[in-house]
C-alpha positions in Angstrom: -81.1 -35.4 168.3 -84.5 -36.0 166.6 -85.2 -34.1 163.0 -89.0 -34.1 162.1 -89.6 -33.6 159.1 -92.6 -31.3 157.5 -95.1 -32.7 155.3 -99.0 -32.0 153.5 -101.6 -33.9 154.1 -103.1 -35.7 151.5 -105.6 -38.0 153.0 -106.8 -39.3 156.1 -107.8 -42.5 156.3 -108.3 -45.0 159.8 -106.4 -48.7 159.7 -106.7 -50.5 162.7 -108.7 -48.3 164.2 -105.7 -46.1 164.1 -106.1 -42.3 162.3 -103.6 -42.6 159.4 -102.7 -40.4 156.7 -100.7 -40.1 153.0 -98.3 -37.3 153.9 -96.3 -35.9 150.8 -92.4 -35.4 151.4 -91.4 -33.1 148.6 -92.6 -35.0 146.2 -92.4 -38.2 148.0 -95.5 -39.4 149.7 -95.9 -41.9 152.7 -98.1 -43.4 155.6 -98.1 -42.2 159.1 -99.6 -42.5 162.0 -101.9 -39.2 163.0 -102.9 -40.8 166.9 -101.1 -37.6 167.9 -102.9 -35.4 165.9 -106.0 -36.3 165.4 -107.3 -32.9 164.6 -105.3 -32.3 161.0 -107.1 -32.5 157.9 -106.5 -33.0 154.2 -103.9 -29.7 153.2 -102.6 -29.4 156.8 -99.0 -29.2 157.2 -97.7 -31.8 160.4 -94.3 -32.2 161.6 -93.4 -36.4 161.1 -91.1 -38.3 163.2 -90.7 -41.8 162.6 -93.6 -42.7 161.0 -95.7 -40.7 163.5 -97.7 -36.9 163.2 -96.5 -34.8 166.2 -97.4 -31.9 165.8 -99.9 -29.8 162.7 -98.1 -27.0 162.0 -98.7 -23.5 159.5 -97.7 -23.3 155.9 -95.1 -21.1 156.7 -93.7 -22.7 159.2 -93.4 -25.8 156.8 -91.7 -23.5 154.0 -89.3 -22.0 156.2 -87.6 -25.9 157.1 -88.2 -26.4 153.5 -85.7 -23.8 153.0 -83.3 -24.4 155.8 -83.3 -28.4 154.4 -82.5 -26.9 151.3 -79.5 -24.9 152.5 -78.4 -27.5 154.4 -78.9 -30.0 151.0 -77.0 -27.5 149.1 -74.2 -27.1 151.4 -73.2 -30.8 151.8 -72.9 -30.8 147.5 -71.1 -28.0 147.3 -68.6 -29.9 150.1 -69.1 -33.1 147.8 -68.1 -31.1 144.7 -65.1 -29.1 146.3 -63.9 -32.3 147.8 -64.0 -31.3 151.5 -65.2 -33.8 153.3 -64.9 -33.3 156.7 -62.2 -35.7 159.0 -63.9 -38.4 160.0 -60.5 -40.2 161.6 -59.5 -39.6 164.9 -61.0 -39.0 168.2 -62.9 -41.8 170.1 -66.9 -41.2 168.7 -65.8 -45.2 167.2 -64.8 -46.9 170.1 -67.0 -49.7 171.4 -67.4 -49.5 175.5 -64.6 -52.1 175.6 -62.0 -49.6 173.8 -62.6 -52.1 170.4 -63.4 -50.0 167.3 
């Protein structure tokens, strides 16, 4: 499974002849690459994979994964602070191909 995350715009710049752009992250800003969406300006909301633009989407759009990150966020503390963390023992998800863990 992939998650993309939303981010604004802040600038568009080119590096090696490349269409780049300072994306902000709640707060946190970084580079990525905007090859795939060449069309987004500075303020536009695009969906970041990896390091790359895939997609400009709305402002709403971007708020309303804001929120469900959020939920999600606030769920896995309030696991953390009742101390119920799920079993991670069992099963075979850690078993190497040669039956090894």
């Amino acid at each position: 499974m992939c998650l993309g995350v939303p981010g604004k715009v802040l600038e568009v710049f080119e590096r090696d002849d490349l269409p780049m752009g300072r994306i902000e992250f709640g707060g946190i800003v970084k580079e990525a690459c905007l090859a795939y969406t060449p069309e987004v300006a500075v303020g536009d909301y695009v969906l970041v994979h990896v390091g790359f633009a895939l997609s400009r989407i709305d402002e709403e759009e971007a708020q309303e994964i804001f929120t469900y990150l959020d939920e999600i966020h606030a769920a896995g503390l309030a696991e953390e602070l009742a101390g119920d963390e799920p079993d991670r023992q069992g099963g075979d998800e850690g078993l190497a191909a040669g039956g090894e863990k």
